[in-house]
C-alpha positions, 0 to 999 in steps of 0.5 A: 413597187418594190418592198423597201425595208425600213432603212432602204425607204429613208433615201427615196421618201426624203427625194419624193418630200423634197420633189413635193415641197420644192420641185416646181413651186414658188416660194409661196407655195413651199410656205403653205404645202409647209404650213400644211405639213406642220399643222399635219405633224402638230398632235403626233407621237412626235410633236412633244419630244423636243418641247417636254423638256422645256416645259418642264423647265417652265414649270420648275423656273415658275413654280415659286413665282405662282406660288408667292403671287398667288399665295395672298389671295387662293380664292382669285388665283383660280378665278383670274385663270378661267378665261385663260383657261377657256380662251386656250382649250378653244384655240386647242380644240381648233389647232387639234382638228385642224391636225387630224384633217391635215393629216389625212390632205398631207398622205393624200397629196404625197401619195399623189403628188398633188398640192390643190390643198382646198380640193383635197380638204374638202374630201375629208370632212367626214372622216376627221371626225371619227378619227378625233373620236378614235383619238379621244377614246385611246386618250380615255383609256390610257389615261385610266390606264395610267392613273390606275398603274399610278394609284396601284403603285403610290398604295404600296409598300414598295418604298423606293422600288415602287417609285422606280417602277412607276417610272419603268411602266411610264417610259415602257407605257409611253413607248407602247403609245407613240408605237400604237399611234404611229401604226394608226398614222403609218399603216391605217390612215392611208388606207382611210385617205386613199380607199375611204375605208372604215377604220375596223377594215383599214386596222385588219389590213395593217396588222395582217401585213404587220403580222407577217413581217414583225421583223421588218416592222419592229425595225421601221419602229426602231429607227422611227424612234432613233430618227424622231430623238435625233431629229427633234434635237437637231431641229431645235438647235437650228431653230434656237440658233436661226432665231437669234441670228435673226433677232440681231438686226430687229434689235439693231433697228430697234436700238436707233429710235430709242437713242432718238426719242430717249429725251421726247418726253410722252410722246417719244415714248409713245414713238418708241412704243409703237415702233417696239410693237411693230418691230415685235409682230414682223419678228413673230411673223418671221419666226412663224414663218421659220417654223414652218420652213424648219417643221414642215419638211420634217414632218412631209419626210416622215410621213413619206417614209411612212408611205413608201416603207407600207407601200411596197406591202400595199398595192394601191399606194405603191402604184401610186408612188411608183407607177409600173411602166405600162406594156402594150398587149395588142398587136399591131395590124400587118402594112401594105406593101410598099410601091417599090416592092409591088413593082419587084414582086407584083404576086406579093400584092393584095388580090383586091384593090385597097378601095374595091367598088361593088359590081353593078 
């Protein structure tokens, strides 16, 4: 395989996404190879660029909401959201390692070109759970990381200057940690999904490839990053906009039952109740299922990207995604000749009879 630079690997890695997704599959298959996907992409470098900015704007829009609620009585604000609190990291906990052990059946199954998804689920168990390890721990340390920069900074005299480089250091850290997790997404797990490697061999092999092209690698992180900005805006525009057209004829069907039982008394609206319930849960379910169509082929992109920018430096994967054409090293045994040329040149025939029989 040849070594594509960061550039020259985007075109090939979109047609080997596509071929993966759409090539031969029903649409049932492109959902769930997307559902994979998607839940593959979920816990990366960037999965929360397109989201931060609206949790943001959650949390300003509901902060004087909680505030005024919950200022009568602190002592059962707290209380109240334990349950919440339990119910949501337990579902994070599932959606987390549900994550890392796609990641590894989502390199596999573009490496190979396979979509036998409980085959290849199944080879992983071990290994996604040192990864969550490794996951955890860099999380540990760039957390004190982070809040010691922080505690450092808020303790000076620095005044304006301070806050300003604490902002720097964020924007700076942030950087360097979607760079790190994308060299363990790229460059290590590969060779864990594809060699059942250790960790520690499969980071020597990456950095001994990163250090002897840095300039071909500094630009594959440059594009990610302009690519990641550009795609996550683009993708959030088309889902915003798609859901709405497809919230119109949910609410078209939705407003004739109204106009029908308005005046049924309690049992119309019971009527009107469960219709808008239904309505409700096929319109999540169309909405999920959106998700997954729009994510999916975002997140089997990059990851392809990823494979055929480090295969050409990477002899195992890039047999794998570009097989060599085998040549044939034998030669092929001399023929008879033929009746006719017998017959032209009777000498040029086999001294012995093609069947000789022993002599009694």
């Amino acid at each position: 395989m040849r070594r594509y630079s960061a550039a020259e690997a985007i075109t090939p890695a979109w047609e080997h996404a596509k071929a993966w997704l759409w090539q031969g599959t029903s649409k049932k298959v492109f959902l769930q190879l997307a559902a994979v996907a998607t839940l593959a992409g979920t816990f990366s470098a960037t999965a929360g660029f397109n989201s931060f900015r609206q949790r943001m704007r959650l949390h300003s829009i509901n902060g004087h909401r909680q505030a005024s609620q919950f200022g009568h009585a602190p002592h059962l604000s707290g209380a109240a959201l334990v349950p919440l609190f339990v119910v949501l990291a337990i579902l994070g906990a599932i959606l987390f390692y549900l994550s890392v052990r796609f990641k590894f059946v989502l390199v596999n199954a573009l490496a190979t070109r396979r979509r036998e998804i409980r085959l290849l689920w199944d080879l992983y168990a071990d290994i996604t759970w040192q990864w969550i390890a490794l996951t955890l721990i860099l999380t540990l340390v760039a957390g004190a990381l982070g809040f010691s920069a922080f505690f450092g900074l808020r303790h000076t005299a620095l005044g304006q200057a301070g806050n300003a480089s604490m902002v720097v250091l964020g924007i700076l850290g942030g950087i360097a940690l979607a760079i790190a997790a994308w060299i363990l997404r790229d460059f290590v797990l590969p060779v864990l999904a594809l060699e059942g490697a250790t960790i520690g061999f499969a980071w020597e092999r990456a950095m001994s490839v990163l250090s002897a092209e840095p300039g071909e690698f500094a630009l594959y992180f440059l594009l990610k990053i302009i690519l990641t900005f550009v795609v996550a805006l683009a993708r959030l525009i088309v889902f915003l906009v798609t859901a709405l057209v497809l919230l119109i004829p949910f609410l078209l069907v939705g407003i004739l039952p109204a106009l029908l039982v308005r005046h049924g008394g309690l049992a119309g609206g019971a009527l009107f109740a469960l219709i808008a319930l239904v309505l409700c849960i096929a319109y999540a379910a169309v909405t999920i299922v959106l998700f997954f169509s729009i994510n999916g082929p975002i997140t089997a992109f990059f990851t392809s990207w990823g494979l055929y920018f480090y295969g050409g430096r990477y002899p195992l994967l890039g047999e794998m995604l570009e097989p060599s054409i085998a040549v044939p090293t034998y030669t092929p045994p001399p023929s008879f000749p033929s009746r006719d040329e017998e017959e032209d040149d009777p000498g040029s025939g086999p001294s012995l009879p093609l069947n000789p029989q022993p002599v009694t």
